[in-house]
MARVO-968245 format. One record per residue (C-alpha): x, y, z; residue in one letter. Coordinates in Angstrom, 2 decimals. Each point is the difference from the previous one (the first is absolute). Layout:
N
node px->X&py->Y&pz->Z&resn->A
...
***
This chain:
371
node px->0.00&py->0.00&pz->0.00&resn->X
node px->1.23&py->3.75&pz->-0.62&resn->X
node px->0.99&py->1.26&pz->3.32&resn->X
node px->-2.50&py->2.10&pz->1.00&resn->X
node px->-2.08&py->-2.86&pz->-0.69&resn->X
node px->1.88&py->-1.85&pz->2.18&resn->X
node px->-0.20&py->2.50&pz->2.61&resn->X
node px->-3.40&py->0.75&pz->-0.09&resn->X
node px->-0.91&py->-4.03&pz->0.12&resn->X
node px->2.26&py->-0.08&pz->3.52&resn->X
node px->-1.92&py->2.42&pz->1.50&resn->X
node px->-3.31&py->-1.36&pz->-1.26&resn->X
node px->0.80&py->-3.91&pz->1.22&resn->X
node px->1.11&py->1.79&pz->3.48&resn->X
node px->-3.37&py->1.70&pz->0.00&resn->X
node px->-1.21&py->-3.12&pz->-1.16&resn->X
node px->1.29&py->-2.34&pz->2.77&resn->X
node px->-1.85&py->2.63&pz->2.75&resn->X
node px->-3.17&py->-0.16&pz->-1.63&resn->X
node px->-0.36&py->-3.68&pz->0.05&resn->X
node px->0.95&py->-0.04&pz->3.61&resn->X
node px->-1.79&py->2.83&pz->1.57&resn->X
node px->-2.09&py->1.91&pz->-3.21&resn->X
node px->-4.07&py->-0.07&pz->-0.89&resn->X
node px->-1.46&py->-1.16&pz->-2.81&resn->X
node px->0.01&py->3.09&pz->-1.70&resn->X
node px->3.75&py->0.45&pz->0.72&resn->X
node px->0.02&py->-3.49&pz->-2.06&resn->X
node px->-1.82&py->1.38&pz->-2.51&resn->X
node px->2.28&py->3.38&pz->-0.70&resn->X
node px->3.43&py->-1.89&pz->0.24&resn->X
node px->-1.41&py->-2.39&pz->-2.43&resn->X
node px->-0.65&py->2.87&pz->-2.16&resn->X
node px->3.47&py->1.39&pz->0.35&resn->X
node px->1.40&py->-3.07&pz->-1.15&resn->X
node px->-2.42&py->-0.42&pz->-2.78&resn->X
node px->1.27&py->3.28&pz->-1.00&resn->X
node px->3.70&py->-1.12&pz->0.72&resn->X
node px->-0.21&py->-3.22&pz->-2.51&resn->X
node px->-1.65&py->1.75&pz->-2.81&resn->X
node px->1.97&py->3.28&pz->0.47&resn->X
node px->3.14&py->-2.26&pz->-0.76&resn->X
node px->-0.26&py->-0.55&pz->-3.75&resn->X
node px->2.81&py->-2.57&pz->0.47&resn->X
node px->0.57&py->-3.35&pz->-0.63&resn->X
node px->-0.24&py->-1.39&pz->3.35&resn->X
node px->2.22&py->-3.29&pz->0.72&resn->X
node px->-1.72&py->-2.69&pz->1.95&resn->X
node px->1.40&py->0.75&pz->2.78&resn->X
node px->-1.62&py->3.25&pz->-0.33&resn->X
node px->-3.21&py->-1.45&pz->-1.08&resn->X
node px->-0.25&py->-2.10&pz->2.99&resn->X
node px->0.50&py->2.74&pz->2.51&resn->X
node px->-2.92&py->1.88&pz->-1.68&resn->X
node px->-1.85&py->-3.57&pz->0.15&resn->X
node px->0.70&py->-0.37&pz->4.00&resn->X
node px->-0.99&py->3.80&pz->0.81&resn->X
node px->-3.06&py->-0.67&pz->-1.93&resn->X
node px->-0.96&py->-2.83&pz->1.62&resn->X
node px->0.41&py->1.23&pz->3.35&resn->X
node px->-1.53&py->3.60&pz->-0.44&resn->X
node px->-3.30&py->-1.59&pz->-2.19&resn->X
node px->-1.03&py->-2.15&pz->3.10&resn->X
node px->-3.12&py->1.34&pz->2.12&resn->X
node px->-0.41&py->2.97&pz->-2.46&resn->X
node px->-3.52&py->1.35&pz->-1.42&resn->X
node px->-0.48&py->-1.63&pz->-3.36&resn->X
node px->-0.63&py->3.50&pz->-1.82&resn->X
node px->3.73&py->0.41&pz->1.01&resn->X
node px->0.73&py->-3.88&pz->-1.35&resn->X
node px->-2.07&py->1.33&pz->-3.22&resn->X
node px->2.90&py->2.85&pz->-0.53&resn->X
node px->2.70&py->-1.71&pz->-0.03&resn->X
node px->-1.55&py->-2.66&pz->-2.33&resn->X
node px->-0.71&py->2.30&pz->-2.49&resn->X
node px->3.34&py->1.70&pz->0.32&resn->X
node px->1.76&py->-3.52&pz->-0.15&resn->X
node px->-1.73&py->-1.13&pz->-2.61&resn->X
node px->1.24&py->1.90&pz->-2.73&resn->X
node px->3.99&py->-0.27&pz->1.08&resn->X
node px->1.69&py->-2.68&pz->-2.14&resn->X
node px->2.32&py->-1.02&pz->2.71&resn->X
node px->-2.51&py->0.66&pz->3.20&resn->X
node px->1.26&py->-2.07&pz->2.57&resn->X
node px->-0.97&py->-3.80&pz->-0.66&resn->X
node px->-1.60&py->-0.61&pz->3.33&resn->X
node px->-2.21&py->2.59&pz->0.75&resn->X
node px->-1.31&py->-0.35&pz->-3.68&resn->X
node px->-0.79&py->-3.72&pz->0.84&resn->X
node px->-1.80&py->0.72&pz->3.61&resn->X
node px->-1.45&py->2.85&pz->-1.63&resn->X
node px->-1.39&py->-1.86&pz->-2.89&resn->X
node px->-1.67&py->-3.16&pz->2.60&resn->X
node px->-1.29&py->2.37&pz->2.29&resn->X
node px->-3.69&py->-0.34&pz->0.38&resn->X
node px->-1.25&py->3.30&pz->-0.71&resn->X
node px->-0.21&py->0.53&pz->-3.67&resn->X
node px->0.55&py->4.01&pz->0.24&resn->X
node px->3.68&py->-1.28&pz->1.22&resn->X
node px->0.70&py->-2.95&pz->-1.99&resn->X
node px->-2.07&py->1.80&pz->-3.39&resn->X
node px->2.74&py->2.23&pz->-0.54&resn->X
node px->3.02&py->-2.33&pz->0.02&resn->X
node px->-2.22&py->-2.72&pz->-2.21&resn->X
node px->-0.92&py->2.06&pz->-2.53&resn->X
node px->3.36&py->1.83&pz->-0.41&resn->X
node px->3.35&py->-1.16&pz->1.40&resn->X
node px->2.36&py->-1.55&pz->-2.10&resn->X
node px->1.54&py->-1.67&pz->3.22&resn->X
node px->-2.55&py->-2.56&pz->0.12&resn->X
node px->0.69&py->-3.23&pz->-2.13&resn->X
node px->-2.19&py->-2.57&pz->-1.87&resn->X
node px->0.08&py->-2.57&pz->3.37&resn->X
node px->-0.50&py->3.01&pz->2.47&resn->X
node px->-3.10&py->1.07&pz->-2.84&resn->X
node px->-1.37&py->-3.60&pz->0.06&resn->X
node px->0.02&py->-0.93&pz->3.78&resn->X
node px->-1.81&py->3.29&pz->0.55&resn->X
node px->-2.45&py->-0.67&pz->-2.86&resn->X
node px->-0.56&py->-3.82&pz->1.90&resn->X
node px->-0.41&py->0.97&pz->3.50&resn->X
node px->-1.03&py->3.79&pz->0.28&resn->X
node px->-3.75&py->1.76&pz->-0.79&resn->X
node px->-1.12&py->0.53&pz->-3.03&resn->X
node px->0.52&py->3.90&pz->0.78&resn->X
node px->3.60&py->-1.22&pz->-0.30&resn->X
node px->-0.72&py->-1.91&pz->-3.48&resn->X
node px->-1.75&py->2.89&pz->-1.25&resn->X
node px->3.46&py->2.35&pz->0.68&resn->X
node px->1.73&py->-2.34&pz->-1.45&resn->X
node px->-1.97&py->-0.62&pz->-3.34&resn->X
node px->1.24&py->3.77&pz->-0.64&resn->X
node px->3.29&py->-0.38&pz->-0.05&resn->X
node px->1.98&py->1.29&pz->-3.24&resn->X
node px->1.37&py->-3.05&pz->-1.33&resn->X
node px->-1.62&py->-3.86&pz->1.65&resn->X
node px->1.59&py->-2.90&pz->-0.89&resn->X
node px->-1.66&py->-3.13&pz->-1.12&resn->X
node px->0.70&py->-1.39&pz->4.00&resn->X
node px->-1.10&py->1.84&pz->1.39&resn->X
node px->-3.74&py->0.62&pz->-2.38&resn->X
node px->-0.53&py->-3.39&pz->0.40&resn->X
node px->-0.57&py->0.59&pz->4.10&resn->X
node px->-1.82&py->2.84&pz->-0.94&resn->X
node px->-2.60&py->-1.77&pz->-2.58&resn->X
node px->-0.21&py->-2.71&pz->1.98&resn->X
node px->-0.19&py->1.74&pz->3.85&resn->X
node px->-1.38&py->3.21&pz->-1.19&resn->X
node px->-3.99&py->1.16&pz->0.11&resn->X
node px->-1.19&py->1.28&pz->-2.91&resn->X
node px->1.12&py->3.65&pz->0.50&resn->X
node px->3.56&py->-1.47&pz->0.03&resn->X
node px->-0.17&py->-1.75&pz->-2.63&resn->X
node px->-1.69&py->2.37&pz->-1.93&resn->X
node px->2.70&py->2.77&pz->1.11&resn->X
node px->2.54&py->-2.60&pz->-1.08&resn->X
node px->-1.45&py->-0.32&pz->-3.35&resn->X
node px->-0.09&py->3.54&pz->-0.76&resn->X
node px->3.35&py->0.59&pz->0.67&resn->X
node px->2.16&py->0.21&pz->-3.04&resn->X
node px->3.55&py->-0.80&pz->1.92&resn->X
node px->-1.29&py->-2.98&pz->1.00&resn->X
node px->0.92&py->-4.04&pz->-1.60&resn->X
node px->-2.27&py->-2.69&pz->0.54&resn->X
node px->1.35&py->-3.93&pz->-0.61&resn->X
node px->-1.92&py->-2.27&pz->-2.22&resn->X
node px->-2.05&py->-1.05&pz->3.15&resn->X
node px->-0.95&py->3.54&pz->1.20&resn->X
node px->-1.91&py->0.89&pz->-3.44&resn->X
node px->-1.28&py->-3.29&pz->0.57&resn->X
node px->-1.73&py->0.94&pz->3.33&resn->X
node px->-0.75&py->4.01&pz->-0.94&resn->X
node px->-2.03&py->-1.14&pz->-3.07&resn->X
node px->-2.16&py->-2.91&pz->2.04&resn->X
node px->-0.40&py->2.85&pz->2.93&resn->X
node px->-0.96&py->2.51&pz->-2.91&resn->X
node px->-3.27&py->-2.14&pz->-0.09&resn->X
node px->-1.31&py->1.50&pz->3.06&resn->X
node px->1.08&py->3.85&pz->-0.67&resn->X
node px->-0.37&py->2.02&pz->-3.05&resn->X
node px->2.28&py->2.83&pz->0.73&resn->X
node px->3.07&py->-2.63&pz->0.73&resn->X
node px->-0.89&py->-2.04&pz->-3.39&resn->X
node px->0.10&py->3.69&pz->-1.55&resn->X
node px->3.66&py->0.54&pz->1.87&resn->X
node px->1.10&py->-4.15&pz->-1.31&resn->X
node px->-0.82&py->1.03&pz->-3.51&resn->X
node px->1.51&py->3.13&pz->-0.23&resn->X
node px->3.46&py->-1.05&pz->0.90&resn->X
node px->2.15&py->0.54&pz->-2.75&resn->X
node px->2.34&py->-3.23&pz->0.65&resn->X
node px->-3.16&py->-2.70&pz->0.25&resn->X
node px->0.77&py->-3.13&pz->-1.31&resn->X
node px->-2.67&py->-0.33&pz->-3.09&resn->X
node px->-1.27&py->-3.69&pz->0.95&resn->X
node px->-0.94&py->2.00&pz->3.51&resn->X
node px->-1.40&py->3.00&pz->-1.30&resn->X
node px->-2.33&py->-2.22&pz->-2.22&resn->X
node px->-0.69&py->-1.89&pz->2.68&resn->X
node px->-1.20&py->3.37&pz->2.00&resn->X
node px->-2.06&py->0.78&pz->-2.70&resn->X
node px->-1.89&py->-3.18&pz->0.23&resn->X
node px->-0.63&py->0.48&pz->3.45&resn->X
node px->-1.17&py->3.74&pz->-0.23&resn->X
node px->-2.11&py->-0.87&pz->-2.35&resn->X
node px->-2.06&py->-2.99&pz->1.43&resn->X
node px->0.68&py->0.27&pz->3.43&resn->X
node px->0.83&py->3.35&pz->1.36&resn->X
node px->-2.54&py->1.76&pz->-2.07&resn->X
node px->-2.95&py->-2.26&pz->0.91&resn->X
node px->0.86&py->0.02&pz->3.63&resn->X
node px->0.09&py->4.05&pz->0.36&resn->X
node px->-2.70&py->0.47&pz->-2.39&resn->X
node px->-2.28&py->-2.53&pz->2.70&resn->X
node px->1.19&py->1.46&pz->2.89&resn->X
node px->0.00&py->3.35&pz->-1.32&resn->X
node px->-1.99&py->0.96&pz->-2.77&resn->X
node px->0.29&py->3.58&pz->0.04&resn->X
node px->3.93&py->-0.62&pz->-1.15&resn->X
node px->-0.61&py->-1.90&pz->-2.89&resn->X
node px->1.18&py->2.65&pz->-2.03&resn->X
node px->3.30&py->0.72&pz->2.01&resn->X
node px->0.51&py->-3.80&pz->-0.50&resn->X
node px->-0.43&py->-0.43&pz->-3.25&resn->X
node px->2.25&py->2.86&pz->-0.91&resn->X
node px->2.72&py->-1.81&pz->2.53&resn->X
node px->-0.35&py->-3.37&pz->-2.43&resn->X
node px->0.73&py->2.36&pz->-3.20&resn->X
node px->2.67&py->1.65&pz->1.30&resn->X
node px->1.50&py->-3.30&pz->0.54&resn->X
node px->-1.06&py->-1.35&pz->-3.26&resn->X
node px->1.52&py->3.08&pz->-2.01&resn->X
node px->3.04&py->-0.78&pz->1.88&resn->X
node px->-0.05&py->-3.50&pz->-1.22&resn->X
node px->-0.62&py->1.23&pz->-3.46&resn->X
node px->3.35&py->2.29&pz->0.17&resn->X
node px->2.20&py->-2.87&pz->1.25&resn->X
node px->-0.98&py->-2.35&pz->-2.97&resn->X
node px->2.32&py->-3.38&pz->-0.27&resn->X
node px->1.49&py->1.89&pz->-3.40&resn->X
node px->1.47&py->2.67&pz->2.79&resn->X
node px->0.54&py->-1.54&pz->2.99&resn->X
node px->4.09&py->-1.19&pz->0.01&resn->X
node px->-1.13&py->-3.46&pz->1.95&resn->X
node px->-1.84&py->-0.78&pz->-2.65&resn->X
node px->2.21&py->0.77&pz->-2.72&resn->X
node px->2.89&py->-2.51&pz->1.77&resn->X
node px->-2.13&py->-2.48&pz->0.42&resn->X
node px->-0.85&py->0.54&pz->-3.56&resn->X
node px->3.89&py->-0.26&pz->-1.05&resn->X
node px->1.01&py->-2.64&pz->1.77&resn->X
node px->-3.17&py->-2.74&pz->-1.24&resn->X
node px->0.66&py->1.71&pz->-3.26&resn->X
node px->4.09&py->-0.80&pz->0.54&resn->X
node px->-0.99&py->-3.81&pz->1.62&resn->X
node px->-2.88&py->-0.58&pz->-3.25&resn->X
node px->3.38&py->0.57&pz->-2.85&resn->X
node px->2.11&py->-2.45&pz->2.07&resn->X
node px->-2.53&py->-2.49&pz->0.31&resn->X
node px->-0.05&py->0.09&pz->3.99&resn->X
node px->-3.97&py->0.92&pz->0.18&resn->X
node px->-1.80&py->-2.68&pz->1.21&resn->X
node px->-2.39&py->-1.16&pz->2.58&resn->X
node px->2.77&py->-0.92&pz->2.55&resn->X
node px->1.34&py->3.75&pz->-0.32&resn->X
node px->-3.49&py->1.26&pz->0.87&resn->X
node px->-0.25&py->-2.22&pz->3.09&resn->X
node px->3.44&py->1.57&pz->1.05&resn->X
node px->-1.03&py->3.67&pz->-0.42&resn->X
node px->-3.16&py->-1.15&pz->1.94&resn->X
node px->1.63&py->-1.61&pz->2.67&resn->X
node px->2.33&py->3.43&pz->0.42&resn->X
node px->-3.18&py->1.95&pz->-0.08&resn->X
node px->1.17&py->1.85&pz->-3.22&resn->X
node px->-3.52&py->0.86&pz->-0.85&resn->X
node px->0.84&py->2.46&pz->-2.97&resn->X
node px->2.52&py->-2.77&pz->-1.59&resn->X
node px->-2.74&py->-2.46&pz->0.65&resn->X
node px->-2.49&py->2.35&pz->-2.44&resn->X
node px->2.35&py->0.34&pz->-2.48&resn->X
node px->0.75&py->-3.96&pz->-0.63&resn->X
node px->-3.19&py->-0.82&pz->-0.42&resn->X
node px->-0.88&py->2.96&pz->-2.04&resn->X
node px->2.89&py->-1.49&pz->-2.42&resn->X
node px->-0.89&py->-3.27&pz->0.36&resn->X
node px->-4.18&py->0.57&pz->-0.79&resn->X
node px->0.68&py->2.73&pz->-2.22&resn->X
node px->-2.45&py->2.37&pz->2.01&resn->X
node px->0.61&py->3.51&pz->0.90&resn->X
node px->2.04&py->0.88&pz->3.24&resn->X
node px->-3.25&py->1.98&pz->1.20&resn->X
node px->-2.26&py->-2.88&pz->-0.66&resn->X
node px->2.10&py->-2.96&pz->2.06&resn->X
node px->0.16&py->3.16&pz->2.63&resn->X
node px->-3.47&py->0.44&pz->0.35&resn->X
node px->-0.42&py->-3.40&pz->0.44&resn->X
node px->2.28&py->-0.68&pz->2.60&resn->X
node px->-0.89&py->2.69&pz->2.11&resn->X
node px->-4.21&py->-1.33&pz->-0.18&resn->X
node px->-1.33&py->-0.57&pz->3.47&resn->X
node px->-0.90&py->-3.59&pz->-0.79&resn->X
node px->2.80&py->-2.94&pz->-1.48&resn->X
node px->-1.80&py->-0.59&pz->-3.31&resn->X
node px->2.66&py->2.56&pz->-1.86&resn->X
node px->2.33&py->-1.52&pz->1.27&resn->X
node px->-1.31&py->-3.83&pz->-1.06&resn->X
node px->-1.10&py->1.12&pz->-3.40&resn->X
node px->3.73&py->1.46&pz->-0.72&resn->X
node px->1.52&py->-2.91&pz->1.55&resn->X
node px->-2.44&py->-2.57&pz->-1.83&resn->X
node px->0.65&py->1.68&pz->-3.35&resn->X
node px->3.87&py->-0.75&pz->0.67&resn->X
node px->-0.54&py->-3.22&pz->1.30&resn->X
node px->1.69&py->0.28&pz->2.64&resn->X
node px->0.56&py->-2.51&pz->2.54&resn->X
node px->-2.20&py->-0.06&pz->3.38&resn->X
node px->3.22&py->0.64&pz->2.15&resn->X
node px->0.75&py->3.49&pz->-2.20&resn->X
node px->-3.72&py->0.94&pz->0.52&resn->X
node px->0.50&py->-0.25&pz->3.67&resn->X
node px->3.49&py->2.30&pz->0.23&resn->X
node px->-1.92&py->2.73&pz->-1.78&resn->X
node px->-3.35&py->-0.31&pz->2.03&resn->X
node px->2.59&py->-0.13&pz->2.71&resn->X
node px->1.90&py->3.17&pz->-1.28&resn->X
node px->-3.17&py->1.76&pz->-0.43&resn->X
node px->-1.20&py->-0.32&pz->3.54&resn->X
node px->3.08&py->1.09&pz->1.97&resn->X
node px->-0.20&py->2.80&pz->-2.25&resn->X
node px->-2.98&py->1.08&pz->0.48&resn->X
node px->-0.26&py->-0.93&pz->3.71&resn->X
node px->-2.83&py->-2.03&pz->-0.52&resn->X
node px->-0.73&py->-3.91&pz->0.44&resn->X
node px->1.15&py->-2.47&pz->-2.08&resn->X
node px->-3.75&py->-1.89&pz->0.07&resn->X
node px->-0.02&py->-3.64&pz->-0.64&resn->X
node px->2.14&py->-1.66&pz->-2.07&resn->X
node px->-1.36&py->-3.23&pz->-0.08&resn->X
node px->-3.50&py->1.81&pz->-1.61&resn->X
node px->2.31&py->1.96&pz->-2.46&resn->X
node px->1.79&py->-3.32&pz->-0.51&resn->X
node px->-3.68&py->-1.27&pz->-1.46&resn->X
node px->-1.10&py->3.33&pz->-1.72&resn->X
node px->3.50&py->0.28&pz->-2.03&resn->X
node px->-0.18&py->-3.85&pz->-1.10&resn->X
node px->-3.64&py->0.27&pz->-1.20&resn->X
node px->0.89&py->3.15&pz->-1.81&resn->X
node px->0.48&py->-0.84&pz->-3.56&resn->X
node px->2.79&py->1.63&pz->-2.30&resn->X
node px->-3.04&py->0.92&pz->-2.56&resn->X
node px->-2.19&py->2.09&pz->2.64&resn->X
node px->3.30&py->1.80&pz->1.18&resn->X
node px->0.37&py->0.61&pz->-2.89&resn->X
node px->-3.11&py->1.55&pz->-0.51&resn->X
node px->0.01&py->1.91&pz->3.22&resn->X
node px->3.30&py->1.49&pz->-0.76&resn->X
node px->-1.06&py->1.79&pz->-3.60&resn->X
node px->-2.82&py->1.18&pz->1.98&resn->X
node px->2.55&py->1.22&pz->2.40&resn->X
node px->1.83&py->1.56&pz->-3.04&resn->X
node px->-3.05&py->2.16&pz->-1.24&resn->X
node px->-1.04&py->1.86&pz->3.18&resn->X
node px->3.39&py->0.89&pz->0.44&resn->X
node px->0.13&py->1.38&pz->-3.51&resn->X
node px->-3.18&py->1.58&pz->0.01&resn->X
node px->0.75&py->1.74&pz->3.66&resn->X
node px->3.38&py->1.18&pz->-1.65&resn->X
node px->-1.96&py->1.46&pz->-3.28&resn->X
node px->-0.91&py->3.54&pz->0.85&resn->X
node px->-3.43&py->1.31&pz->0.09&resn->X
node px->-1.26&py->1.75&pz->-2.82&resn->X
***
């Protein structure tokens, strides 16, 4: 430290050492103060040594204090990149969220484990500070989407810093069911994955829309404007644009001219829940538009799924992996094999057949445009 710094930090730990002795709470509260002032007056990269001092004063002067005095010094922390480790930990667990808020929403001191323990054991006040935090990690949004209430989640959602794993857009778009303005916050993220995003618009569209409309007809207009704002979004991320699509495109376009796409790649994509790749190989393979096998897949029911697979041939074990792959995606049930086991083996090539250029002309007349 410079040396008046020094200097002035000797006289304040002297003071210091009186007031914990003999001083009132108030005297707690001013020293603390002082030494708030003292740290972030510095401007210096403290050494550890340092750091810890800071930590220990902290911790002695922040017991039996008000909490509008805790409060302060949480949001005067919280914005210091190299605030004392400790105090930003006890600060961020304590139990009153206009302490811990500050430091969860804002300090940089607090890491993905420290973020995630919090998330699992504290309020949902404490969630909901968190969910606003500049940049989330996929960690630590899975504790979120999975702990949170729907204000957290939805908070989550809406926040444009934050990554969600394969597993957390899983769970946002089957908890997007019950609430229109988080299905509107799902959708609008510009980094969806497209198999989810379809997959929210399904659900909008027969589930969350009937439900509010029931419960609250007077909306029905606010709802139905939430579905088409989702829908246009769909339309502006067609599979031509979106840069998944176009791999998966290039490499089952790269596997076809080698000779390598076949059934048993298909059950391998399946199996590593490659759901784009999946779309693309049997697109090849039937010779059906990308959009087409995609609408399919993504149907509510199986019997896309076991018309595309029929029209292969593929074996029952294939079938399976992508009913399988299609589940965990979605976050839904896999049903009962042993019944799809019967439907898929009475299914005959011919009707699949059928059903699929059916399949083929509602998908090109909902592509035409209206004249």
């Amino acid at each position: 430290m410079p040396r008046h710094t020094t200097a002035l930090a000797t006289d304040l730990l002297d003071e210091l050492e009186d007031t914990l002795v003999n001083g009132t709470v108030a005297r707690r509260v001013e020293i603390l103060r002082n030494i708030t002032d003292l740290f972030l007056a510095g401007n210096i990269d403290y050494s550890d040594a340092q750091l810890g001092l800071f930590d220990d004063v902290f911790a002695c002067l922040v017991q039996n204090i008000e909490i509008s005095a805790k409060a302060l010094l949480a949001r005067r922390l919280s914005q210091h990149p190299a605030a004392p480790p400790r105090i930003i930990h006890a600060l961020a667990f304590d139990n009153t969220i206009d302490v811990a808020g500050p430091v969860l929403t804002s300090s940089s001191r607090l890491d993905d484990a420290a973020l995630i323990e919090n998330a699992r054991t504290k309020s949902q006040a404490h969630l909901l500070a968190i969910s606003k935090r500049e940049r989330l990690s996929e960690a630590v949004t899975d504790t979120l989407v999975e702990r949170g209430n729907i204000d957290v989640v939805t908070s989550a959602a809406a926040n444009p810093g934050a990554e969600f794993s394969e597993h957390g857009y899983t769970r946002l778009v089957a908890r997007s069911e019950h609430s229109e303005e988080l299905a509107v916050s799902v959708g609008s993220r510009a980094n969806i994955p497209r198999h989810h995003l379809l997959r929210l618009i399904v659900r909008a569209s027969e589930a969350v829309r009937k439900k509010l409309q029931a419960t609250h007809p007077d909306t029905q207009f606010e709802v139905a404007g939430a579905v088409r704002q989702i829908a246009q979004r769909a339309q502006h991320t067609s599979a031509a644009d979106d840069p998944d699509v176009i791999a998966a495109l290039a490499l089952v376009n790269g596997l076809r001219q080698t000779g390598q796409l076949n059934e048993t790649r298909i059950a391998r994509f399946a199996h590593e829940r490659r759901f784009n790749e999946v779309n693309a190989a049997i697109s090849h393979l039937a010779k059906v538009p990308f959009a087409t096998v995609e609408t399919m897949m993504i149907e509510t029911r199986s019997e896309g799924v076991m018309v595309l697979s029929k029209v292969l041939n593929f074996s029952w074990a294939t079938v399976q992996t992508i009913l399988d792959m299609r589940a965990d995606l979605q976050g839904s049930s896999v049903g009962d094999h042993a019944f799809s086991k019967i439907s898929y083996e009475r299914l005959k090539i011919a009707t699949a057949q059928q059903i699929l250029r059916f399949h083929k002309m509602q998908q090109s007349r909902s592509a035409s445009p209206a004249l």
